[in-house]
C-alpha positions as CSV (number, residue, x, y, z in Angstrom):
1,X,146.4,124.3,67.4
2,X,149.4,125.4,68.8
3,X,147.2,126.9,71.7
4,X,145.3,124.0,72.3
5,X,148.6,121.8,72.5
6,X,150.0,124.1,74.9
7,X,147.1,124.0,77.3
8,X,146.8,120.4,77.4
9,X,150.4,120.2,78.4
10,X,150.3,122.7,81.1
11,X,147.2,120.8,82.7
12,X,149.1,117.8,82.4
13,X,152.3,118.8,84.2
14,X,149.7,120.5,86.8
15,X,148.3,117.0,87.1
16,X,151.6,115.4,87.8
17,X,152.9,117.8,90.7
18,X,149.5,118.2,92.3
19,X,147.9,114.4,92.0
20,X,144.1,114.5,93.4
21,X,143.8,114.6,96.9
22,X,142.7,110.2,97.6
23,X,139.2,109.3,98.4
24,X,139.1,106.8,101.0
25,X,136.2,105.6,100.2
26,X,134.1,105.2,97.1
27,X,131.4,108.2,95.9
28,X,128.2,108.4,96.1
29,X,125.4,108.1,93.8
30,X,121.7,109.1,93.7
31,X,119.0,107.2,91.8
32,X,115.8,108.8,90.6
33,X,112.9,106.1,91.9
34,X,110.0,108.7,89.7
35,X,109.4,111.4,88.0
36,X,105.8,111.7,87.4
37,X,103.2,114.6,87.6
38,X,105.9,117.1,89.1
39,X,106.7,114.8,92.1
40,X,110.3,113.9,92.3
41,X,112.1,111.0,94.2
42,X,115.7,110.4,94.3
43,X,117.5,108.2,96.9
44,X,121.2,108.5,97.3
45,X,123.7,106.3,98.3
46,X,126.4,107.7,100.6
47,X,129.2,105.8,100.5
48,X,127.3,102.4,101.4
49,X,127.1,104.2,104.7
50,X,123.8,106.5,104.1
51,X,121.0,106.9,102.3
52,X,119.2,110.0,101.9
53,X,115.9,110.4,100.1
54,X,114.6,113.8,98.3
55,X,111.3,114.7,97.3
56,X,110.6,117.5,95.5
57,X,107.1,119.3,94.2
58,X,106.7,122.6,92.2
59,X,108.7,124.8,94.4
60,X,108.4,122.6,97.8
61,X,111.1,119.7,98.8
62,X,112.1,117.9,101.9
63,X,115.5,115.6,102.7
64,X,115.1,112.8,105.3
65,X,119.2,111.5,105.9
66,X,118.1,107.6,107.7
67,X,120.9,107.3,109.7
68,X,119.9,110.8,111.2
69,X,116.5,109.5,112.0
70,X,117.4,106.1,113.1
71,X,115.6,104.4,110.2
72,X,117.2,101.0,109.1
73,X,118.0,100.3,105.6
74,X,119.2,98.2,103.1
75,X,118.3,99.1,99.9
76,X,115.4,102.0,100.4
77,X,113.0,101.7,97.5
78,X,109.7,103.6,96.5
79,X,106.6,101.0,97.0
80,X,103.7,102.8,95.7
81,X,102.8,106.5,95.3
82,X,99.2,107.7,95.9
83,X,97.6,110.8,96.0
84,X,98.0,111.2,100.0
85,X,101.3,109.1,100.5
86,X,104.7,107.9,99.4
87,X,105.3,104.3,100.6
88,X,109.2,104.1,100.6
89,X,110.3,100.2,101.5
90,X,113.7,101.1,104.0
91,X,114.2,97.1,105.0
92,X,112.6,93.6,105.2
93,X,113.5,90.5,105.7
94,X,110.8,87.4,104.8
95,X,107.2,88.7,105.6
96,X,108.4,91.7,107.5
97,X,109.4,94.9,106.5
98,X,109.7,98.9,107.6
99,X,108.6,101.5,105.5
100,X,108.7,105.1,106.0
101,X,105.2,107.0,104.8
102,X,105.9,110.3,103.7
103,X,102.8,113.3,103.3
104,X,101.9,114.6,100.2
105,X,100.1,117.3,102.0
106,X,100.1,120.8,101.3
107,X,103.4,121.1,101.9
108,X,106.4,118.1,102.3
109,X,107.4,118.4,105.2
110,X,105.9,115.6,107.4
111,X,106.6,111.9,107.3
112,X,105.5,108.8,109.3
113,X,107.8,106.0,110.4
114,X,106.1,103.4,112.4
115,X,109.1,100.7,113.8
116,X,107.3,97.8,114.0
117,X,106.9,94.5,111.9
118,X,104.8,95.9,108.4
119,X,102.8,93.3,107.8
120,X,100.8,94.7,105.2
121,X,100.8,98.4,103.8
122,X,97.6,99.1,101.0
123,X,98.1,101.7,98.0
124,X,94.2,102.7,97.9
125,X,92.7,102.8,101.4
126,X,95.9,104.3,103.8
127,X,95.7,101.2,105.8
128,X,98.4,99.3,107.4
129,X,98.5,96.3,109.2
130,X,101.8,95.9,111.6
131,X,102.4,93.7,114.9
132,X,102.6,95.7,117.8
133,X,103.5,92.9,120.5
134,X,103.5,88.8,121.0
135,X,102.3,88.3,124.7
136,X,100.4,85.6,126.3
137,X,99.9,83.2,123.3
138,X,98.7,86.5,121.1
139,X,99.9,88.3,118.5
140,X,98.5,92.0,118.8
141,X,98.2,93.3,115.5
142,X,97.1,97.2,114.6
143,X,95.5,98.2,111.7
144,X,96.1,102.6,111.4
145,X,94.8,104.7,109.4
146,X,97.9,107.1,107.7
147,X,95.3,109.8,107.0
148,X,93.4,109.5,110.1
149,X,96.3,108.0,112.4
150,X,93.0,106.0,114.0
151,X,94.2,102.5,114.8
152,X,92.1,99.4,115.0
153,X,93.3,96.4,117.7
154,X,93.2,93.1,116.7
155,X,94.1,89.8,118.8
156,X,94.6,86.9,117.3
157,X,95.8,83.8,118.9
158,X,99.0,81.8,118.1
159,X,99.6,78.5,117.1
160,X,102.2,77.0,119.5
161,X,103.1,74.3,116.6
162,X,104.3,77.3,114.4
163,X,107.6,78.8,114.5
164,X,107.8,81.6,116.4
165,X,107.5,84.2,113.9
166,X,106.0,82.5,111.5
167,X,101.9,84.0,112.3
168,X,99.7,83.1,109.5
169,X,99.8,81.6,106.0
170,X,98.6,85.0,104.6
171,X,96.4,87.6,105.5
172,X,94.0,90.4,103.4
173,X,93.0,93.5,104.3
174,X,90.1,95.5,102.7
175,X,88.2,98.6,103.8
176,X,85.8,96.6,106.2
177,X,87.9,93.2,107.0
178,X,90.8,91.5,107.6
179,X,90.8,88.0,106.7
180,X,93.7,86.0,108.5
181,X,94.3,82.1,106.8
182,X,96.4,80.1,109.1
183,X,96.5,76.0,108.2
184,X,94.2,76.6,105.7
185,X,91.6,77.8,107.8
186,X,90.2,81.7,107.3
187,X,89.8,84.1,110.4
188,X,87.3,87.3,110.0
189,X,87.6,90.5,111.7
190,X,85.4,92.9,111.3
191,X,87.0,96.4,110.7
192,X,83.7,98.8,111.5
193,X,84.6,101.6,114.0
């Protein structure tokens, strides 16, 4: 006892001479977003400065730091996981969002970022729908393939009594169509390559 007593009181006059060096700012902290099948994914905040995210698979793992690669964030969140991708939201606002698309191929190493407005990114077939420019009374939207990195042009035209960024009411995308509802009305495009 005597010991124990004697140790806590030289730990404590250590921690009044040398006080901790001050942290300017506060930590960081990582969150695991899952943990299923041996795949791993934990985002960490740095500082409210950062985020990192780390994937990690048997004995294979890969570390993509945003600011590093230019990505905006606010807060980065996993989407959806398939058997081909990792759908990580990074930031939206309203109907528009960026997400970073990262390979569960052989190995983790590769990762897509496309930096335009996500308009719509599907779970089951690899599709995504984003708008690639507003010219000439058009909005030209793509629909690519994440496996394939095929894309599929679509033009649709705008409504000049809509607010500018404001393109449809909704929109769905399957395998062989993209339906497009604006005022109530549907648009059909036919997705066949």
């Amino acid at each position: 006892m005597k010991c124990i007593l004697f140790i806590s009181a030289i730990l404590l006059l250590a921690a009044c001479t040398n006080p901790p060096s001050k942290q300017e700012e506060p930590n960081s902290w990582t969150v695991n977003e899952y943990n299923k099948d041996g795949l791993r994914i934990d985002i960490t905040n740095h500082q409210l400065k950062n985020f990192s995210i780390h994937i990690s698979r048997k004995n294979d793992s890969l570390t993509l730091d945003l600011n590093e690669l230019h990505i905006p964030f606010k807060t980065p969140e996993v989407t959806w996981v398939n058997k081909d991708f990792v759908c990580i939201s990074t930031w939206w606002s309203g109907p528009f969002a960026r997400n970073l698309f990262i390979s569960l191929g052989k190995h983790l190493k590769d990762y897509i970022y496309i930096d335009k407005d996500i308009e719509w990114a599907d779970s089951t077939t690899n599709n995504v729908l984003y708008v690639d420019t507003v010219l000439n009374g058009q909005v030209q939207l793509v629909i690519e393939n994440l496996k394939s990195r095929k894309k599929h042009l679509i033009s649709y035209p705008l409504n000049p009594e809509r607010p500018s960024d404001n393109y449809y009411d909704s929109l769905q995308l399957t395998k062989k169509n993209l339906t497009i509802w604006t005022d109530g009305k549907p648009s059909l495009f036919d997705l066949k390559h």
